[in-house]
GULO-642480 format. One line per field, with one value per atom (N, C-alpha, C): residue number from 1; x, y, z; atom name. Coordinates in Angstrom, 3 decimals. Layout:
N
seq (NUM / ...) $
east (X / ...) $
north (Y / ...) $
up (Z / ...) $
atom (CA / ...) $
END
This chain:
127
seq (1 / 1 / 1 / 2 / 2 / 2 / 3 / 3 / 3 / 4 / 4 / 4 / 5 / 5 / 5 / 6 / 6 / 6 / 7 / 7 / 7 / 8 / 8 / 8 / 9 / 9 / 9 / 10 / 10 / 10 / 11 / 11 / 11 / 12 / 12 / 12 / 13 / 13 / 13 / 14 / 14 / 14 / 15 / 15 / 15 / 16 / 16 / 16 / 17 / 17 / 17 / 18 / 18 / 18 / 19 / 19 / 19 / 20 / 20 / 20 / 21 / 21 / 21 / 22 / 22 / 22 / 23 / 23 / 23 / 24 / 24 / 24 / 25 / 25 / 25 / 26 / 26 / 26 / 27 / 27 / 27 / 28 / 28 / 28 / 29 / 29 / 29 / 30 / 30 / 30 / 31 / 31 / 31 / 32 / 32 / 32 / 33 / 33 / 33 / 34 / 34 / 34 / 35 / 35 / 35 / 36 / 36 / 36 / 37 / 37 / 37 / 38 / 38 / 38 / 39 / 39 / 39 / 40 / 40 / 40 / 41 / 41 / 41 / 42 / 42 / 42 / 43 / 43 / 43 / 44 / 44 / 44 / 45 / 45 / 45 / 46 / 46 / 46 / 47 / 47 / 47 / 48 / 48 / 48 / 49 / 49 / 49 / 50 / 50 / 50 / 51 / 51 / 51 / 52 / 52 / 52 / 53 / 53 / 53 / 54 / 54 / 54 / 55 / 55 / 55 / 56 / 56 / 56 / 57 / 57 / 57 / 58 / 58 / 58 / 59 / 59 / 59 / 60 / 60 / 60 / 61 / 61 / 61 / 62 / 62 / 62 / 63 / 63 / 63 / 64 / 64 / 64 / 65 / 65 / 65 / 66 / 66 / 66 / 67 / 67 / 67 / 68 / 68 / 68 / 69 / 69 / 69 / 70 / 70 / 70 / 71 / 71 / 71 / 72 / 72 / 72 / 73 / 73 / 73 / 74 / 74 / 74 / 75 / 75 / 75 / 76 / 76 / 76 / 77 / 77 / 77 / 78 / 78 / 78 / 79 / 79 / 79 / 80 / 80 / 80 / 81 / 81 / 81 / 82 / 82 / 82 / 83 / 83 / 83 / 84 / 84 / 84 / 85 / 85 / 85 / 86 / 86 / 86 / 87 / 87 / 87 / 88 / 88 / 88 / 89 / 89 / 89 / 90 / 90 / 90 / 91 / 91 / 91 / 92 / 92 / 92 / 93 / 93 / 93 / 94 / 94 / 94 / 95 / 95 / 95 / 96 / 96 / 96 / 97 / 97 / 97 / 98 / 98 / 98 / 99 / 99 / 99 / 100 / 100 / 100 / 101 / 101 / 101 / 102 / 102 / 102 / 103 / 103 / 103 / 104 / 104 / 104 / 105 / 105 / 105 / 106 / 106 / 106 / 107 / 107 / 107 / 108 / 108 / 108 / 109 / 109 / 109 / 110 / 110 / 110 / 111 / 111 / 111 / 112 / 112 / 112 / 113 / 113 / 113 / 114 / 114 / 114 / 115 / 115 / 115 / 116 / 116 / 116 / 117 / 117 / 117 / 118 / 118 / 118 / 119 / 119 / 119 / 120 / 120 / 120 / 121 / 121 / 121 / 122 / 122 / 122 / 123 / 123 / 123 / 124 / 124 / 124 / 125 / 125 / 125 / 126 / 126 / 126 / 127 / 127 / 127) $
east (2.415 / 2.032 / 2.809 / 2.133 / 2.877 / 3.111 / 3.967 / 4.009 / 3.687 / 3.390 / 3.011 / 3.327 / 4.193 / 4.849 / 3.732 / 3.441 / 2.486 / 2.803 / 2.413 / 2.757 / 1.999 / 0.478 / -0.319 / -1.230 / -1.299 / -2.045 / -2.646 / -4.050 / -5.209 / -6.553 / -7.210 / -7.900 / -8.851 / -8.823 / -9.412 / -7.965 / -8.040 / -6.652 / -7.312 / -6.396 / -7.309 / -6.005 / -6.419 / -6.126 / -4.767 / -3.479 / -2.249 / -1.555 / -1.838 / -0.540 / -0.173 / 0.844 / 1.781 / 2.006 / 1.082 / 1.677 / 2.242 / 3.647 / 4.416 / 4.961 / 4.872 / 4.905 / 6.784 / 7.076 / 8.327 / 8.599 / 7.666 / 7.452 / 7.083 / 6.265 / 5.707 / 6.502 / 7.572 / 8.081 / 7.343 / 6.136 / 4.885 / 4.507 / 4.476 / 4.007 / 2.672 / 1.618 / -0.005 / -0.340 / -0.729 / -1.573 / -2.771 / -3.306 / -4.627 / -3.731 / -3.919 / -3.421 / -3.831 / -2.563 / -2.439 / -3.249 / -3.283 / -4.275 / -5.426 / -5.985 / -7.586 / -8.700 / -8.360 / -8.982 / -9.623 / -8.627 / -9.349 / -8.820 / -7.845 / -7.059 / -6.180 / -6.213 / -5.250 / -3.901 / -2.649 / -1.532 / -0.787 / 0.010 / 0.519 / 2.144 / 3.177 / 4.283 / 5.426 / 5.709 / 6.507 / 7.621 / 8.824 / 10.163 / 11.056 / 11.512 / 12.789 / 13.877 / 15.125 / 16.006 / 15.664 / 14.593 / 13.701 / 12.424 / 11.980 / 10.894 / 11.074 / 10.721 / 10.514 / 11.767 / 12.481 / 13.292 / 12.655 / 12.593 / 12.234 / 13.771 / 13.174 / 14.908 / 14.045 / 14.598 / 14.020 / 15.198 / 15.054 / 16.104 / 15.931 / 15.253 / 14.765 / 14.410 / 13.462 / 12.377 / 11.178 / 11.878 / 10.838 / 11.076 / 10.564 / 10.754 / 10.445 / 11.169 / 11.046 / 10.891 / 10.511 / 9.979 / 10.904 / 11.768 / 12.592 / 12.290 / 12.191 / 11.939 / 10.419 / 9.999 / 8.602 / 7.775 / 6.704 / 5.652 / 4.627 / 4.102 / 3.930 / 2.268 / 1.175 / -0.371 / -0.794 / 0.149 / -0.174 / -1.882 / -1.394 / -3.297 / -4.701 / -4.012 / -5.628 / -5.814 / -6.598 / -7.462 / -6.808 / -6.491 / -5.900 / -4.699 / -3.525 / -2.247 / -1.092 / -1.793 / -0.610 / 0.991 / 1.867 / 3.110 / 4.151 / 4.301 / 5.015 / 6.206 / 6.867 / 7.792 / 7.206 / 7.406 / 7.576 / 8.837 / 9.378 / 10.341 / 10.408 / 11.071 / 10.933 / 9.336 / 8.742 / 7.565 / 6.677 / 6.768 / 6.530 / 6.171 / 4.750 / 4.448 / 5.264 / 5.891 / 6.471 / 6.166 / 5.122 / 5.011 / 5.885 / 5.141 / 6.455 / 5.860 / 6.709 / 5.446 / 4.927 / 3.800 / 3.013 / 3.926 / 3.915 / 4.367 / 3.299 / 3.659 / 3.147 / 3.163 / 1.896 / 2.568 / 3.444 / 4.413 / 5.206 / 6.220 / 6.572 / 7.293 / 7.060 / 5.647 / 4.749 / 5.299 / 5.030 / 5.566 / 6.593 / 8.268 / 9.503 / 9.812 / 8.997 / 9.262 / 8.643 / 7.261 / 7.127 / 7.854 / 8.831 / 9.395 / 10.588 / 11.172 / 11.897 / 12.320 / 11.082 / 10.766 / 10.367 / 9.727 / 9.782 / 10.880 / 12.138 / 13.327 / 14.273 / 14.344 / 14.604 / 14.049 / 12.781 / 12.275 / 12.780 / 13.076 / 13.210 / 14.344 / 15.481 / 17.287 / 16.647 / 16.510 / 16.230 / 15.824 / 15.122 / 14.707 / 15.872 / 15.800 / 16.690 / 18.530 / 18.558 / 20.053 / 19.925 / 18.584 / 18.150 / 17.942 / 17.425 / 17.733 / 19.111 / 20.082 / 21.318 / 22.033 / 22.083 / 22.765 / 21.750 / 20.750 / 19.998 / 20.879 / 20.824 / 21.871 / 23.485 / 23.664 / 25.411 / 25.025 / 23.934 / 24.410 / 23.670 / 23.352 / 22.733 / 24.092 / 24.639 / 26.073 / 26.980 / 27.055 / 27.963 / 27.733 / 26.533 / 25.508 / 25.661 / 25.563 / 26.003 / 27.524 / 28.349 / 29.580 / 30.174 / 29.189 / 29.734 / 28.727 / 28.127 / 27.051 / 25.882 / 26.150 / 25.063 / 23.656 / 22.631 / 21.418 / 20.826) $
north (-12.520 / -12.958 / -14.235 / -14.948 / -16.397 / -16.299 / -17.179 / -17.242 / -18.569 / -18.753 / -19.930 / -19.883 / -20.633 / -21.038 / -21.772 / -21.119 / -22.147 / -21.777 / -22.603 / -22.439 / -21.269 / -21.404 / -20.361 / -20.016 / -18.540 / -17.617 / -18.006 / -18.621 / -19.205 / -17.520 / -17.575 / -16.405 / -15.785 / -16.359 / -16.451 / -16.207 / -15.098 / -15.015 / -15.017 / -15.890 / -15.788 / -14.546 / -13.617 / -13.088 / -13.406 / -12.064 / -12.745 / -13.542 / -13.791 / -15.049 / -14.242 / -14.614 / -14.010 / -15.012 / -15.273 / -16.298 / -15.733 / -16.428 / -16.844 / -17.766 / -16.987 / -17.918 / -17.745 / -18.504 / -18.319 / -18.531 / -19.455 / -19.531 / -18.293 / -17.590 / -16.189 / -14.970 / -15.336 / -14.213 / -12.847 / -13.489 / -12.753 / -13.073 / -12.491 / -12.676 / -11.867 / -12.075 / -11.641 / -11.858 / -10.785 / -10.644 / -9.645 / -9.880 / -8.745 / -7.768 / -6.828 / -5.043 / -5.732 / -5.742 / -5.789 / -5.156 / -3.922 / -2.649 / -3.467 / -4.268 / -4.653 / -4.168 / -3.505 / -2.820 / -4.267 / -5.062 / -6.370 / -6.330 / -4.871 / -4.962 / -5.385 / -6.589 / -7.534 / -6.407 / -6.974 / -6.242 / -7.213 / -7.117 / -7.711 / -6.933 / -7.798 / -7.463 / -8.614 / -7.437 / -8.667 / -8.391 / -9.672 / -9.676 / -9.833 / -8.427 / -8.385 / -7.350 / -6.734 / -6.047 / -4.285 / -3.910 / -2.778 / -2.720 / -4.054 / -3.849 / -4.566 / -5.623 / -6.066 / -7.256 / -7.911 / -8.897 / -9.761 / -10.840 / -11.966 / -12.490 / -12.522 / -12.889 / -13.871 / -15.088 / -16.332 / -17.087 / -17.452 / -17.842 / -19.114 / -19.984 / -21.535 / -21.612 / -20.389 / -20.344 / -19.537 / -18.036 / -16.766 / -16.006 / -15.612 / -14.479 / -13.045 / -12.256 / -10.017 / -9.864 / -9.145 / -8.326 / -7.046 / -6.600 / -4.809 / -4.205 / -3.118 / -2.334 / -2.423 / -1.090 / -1.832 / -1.593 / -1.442 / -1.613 / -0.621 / 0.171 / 1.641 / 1.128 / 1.560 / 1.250 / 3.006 / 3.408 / 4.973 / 4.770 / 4.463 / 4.256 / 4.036 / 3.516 / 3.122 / 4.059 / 3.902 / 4.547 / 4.792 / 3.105 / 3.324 / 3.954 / 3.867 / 4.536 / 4.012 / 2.291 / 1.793 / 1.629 / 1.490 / 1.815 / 0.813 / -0.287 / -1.209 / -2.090 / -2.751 / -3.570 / -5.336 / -5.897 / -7.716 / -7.907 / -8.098 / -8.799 / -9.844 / -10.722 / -12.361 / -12.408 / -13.029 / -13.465 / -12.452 / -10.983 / -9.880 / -8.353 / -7.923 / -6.392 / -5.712 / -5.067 / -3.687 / -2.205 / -1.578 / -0.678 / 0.357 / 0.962 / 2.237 / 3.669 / 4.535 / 6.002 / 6.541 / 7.313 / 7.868 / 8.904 / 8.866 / 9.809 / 10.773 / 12.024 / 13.050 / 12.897 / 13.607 / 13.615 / 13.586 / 14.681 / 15.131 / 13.964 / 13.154 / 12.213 / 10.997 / 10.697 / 9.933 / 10.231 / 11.063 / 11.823 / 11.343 / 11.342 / 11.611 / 10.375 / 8.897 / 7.060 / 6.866 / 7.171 / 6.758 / 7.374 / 8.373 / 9.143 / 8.473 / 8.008 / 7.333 / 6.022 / 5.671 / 3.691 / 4.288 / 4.644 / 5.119 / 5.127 / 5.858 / 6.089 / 5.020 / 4.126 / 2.941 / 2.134 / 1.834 / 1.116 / 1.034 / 2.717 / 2.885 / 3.026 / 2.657 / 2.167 / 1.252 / -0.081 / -1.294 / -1.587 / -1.594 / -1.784 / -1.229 / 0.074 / 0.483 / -0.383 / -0.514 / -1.629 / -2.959 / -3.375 / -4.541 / -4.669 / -3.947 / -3.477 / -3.470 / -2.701 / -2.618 / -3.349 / -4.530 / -5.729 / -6.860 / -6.952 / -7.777 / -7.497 / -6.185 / -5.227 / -5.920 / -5.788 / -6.628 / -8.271 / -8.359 / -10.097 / -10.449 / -9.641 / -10.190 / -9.730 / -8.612 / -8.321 / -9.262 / -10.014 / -11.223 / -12.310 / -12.690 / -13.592 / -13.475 / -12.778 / -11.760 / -11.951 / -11.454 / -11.479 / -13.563 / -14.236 / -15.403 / -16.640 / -15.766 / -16.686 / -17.457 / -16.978 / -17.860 / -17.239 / -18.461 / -17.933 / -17.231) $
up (25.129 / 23.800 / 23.495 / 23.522 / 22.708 / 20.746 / 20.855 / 19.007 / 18.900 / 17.348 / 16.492 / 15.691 / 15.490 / 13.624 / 12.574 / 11.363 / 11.003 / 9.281 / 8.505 / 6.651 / 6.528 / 7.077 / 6.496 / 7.771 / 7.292 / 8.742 / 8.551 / 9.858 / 9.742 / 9.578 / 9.070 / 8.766 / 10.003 / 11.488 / 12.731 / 13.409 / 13.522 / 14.697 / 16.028 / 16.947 / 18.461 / 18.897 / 20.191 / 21.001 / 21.523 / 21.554 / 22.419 / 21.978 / 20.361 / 19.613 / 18.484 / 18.342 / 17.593 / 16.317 / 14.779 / 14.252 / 12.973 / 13.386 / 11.746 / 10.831 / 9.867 / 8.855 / 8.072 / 7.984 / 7.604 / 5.695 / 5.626 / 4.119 / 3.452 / 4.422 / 3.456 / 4.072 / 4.671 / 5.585 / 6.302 / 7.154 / 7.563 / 8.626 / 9.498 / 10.968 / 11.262 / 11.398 / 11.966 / 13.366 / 13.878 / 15.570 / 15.417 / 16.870 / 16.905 / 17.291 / 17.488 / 18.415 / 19.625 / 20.755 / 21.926 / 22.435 / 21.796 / 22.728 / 23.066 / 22.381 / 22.409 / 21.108 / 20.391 / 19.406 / 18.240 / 18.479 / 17.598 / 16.036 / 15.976 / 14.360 / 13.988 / 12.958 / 12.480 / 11.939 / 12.723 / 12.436 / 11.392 / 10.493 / 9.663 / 9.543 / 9.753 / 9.873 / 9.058 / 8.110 / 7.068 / 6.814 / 6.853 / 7.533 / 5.633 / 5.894 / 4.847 / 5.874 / 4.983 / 5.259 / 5.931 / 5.256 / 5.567 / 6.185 / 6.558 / 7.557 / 8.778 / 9.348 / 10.151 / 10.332 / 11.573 / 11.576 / 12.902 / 12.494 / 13.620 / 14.083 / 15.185 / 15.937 / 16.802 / 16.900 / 17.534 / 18.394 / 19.644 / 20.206 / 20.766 / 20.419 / 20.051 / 21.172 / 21.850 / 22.852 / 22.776 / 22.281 / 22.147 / 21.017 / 20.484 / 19.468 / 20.082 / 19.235 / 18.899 / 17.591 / 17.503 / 16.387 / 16.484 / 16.110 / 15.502 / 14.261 / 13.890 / 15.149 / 15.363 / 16.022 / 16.681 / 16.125 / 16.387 / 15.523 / 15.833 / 14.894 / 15.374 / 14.233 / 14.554 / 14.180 / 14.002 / 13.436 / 13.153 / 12.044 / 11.862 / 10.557 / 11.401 / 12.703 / 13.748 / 14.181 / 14.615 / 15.947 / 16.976 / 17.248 / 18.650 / 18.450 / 17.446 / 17.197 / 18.375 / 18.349 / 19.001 / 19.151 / 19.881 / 19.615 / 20.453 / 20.163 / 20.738 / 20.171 / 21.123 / 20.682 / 20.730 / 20.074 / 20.915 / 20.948 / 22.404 / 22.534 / 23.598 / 23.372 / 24.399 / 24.196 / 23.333 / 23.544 / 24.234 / 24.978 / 25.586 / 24.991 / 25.227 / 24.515 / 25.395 / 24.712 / 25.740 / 25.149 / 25.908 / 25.063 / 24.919 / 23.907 / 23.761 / 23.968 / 23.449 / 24.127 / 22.957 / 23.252 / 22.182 / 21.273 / 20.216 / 18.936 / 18.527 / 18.432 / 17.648 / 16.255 / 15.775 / 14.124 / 13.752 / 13.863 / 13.174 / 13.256 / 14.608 / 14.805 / 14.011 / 14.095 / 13.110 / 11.470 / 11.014 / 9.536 / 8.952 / 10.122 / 10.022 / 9.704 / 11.228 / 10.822 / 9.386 / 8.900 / 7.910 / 6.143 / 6.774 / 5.370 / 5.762 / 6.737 / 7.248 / 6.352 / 6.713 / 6.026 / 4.592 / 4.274 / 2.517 / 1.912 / 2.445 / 1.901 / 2.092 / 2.791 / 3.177 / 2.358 / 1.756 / 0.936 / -0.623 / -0.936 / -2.259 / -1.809 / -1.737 / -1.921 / -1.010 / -0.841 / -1.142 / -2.155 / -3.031 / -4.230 / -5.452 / -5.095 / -6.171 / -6.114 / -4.926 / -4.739 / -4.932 / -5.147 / -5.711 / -7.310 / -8.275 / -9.559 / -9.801 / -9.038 / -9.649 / -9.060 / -8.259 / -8.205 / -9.620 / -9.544 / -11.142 / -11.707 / -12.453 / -13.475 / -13.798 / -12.295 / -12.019 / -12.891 / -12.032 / -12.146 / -13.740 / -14.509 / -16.184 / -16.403 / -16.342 / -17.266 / -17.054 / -15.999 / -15.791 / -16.292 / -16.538 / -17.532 / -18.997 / -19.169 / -20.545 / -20.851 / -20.190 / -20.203 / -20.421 / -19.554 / -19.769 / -20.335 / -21.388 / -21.982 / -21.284 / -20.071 / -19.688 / -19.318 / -19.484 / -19.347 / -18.096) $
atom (N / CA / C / N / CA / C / N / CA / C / N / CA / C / N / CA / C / N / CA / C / N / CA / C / N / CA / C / N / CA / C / N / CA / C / N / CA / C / N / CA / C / N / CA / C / N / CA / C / N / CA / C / N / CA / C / N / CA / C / N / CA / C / N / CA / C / N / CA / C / N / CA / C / N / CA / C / N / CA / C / N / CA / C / N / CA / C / N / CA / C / N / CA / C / N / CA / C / N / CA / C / N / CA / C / N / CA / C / N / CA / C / N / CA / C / N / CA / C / N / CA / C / N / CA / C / N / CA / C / N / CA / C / N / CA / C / N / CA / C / N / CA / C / N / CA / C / N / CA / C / N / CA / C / N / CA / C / N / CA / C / N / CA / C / N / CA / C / N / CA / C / N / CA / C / N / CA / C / N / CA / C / N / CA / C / N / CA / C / N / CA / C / N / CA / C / N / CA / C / N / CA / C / N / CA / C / N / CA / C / N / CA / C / N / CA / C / N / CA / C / N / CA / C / N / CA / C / N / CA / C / N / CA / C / N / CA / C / N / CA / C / N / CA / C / N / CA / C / N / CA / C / N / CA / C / N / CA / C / N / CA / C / N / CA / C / N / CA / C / N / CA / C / N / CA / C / N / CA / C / N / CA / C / N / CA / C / N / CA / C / N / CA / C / N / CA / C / N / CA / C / N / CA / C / N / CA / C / N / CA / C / N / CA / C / N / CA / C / N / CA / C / N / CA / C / N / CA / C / N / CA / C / N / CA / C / N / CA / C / N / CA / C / N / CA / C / N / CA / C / N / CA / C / N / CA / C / N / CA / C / N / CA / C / N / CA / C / N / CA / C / N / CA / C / N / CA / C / N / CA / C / N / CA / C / N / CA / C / N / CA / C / N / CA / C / N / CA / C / N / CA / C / N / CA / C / N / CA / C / N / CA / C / N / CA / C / N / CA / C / N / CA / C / N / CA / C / N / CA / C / N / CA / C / N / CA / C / N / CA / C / N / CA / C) $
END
């Protein structure tokens, strides 16, 4: 898989490229598998991290298409699919209650640092 840096995903993804966007912190591909379904993988503290080594990019952790069909299950790393092994439900169940709970304390530690930083605002008049 090659990557492409670009401002904005072009709405025609070709096959085997990997493009991101760094402005929207969003990276888009087809499913390796072949299935032809636009994957969308978007880079904060709780989802996805692009690691670029001013040759190839990875994607961590990997990237699991539990919602398809196909129920693909892979990594990108070095510019490279590596797949990973099939998950059962229940395993399936556990990553996404997993990343749920991860999501909400991100958010909620994001509220209460705001919180911090108006009382300090507050505290020193400023807007």
């Amino acid at each position: 898989m090659r990557h492409r840096f670009v401002e904005y995903i072009p709405s025609k993804l070709e096959p085997e490229i990997l493009y991101i966007s760094i402005e929207y912190d969003v990276a888009k591909h087809l499913c390796p598998c072949g299935c032809q379904s636009v994957i969308v993988t978007s880079f904060s503290p709780v989802r996805w991290k692009l690691i670029y080594d001013g040759e190839a990019v990875s994607l961590r952790p990997s990237i699991g298409n539990w919602t398809l069909e196909c129920k693909s299950h892979y990594f990108i790393t070095n510019d490279k699919v590596e797949w990973a092994g099939p998950m059962n439900q229940q395993q399936i169940e556990a990553v996404l209650e997993s990343d749920h709970t991860a999501i909400k304390h991100h958010v909620e530690d994001s509220h209460q640092r705001s919180g911090i930083f108006k009382k300090i605002k507050k505290l020193f008049g400023l807007r």
